[in-house]
N, C-alpha and C positions, 0 to 999 in steps of 0.2 A: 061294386061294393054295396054291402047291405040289403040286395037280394035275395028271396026266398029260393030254393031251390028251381022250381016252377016258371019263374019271372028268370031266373041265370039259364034254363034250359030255352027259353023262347027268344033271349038275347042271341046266342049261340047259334042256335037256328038263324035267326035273323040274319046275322053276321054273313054265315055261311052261302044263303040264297045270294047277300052281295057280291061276295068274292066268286061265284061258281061262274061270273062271265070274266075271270082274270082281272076286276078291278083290284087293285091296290088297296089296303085299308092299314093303319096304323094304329093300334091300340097301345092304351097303357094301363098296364096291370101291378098290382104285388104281388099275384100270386099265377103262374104260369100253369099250373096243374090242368087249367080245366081246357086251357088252350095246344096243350101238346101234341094231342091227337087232330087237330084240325088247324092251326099255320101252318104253310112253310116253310116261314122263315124266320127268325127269331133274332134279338139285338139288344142288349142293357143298352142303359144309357148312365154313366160312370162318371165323376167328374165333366159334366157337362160335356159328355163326347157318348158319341153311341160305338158301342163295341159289336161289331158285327158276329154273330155265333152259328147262324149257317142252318141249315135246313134241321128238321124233328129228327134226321138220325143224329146228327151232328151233337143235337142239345145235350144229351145222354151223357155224354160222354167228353166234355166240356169242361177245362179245370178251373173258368172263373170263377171265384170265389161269389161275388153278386149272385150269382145265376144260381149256385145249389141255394141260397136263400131262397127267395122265388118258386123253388121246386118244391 
């Protein structure tokens, strides 16, 4: 949040070098967009409960209501 384009592109990056040996990493976002192409796996968190939504093909295509917010 509140990153210039430059500074959300070397997060990204960052991010990505973590997870390329399979570590687990759990982010929290409002806006899923820039992470679609690079989780996953993907899950709202709804009423204090996490709704599991399943891999980057799955998300697409997904009728929670939460989740097209997000997108």
């Amino acid at each position: 949040s509140g990153l210039d384009p430059r500074e959300a592109l070397w997060w990204l990056n960052f991010l990505d070098q973590l997870s390329a040996d399979n570590t687990a990493l759990v982010l929290a976002a409002d806006d899923l967009r820039s992470l679609q192409g690079r989780a996953r796996q993907f899950a709202v968190l709804k009423e204090r409960r996490f709704v599991a939504v399943g891999s980057r093909e799955q998300l697409a295509g997904h009728s929670e209501p939460l989740l097209r917010e997000l997108l």
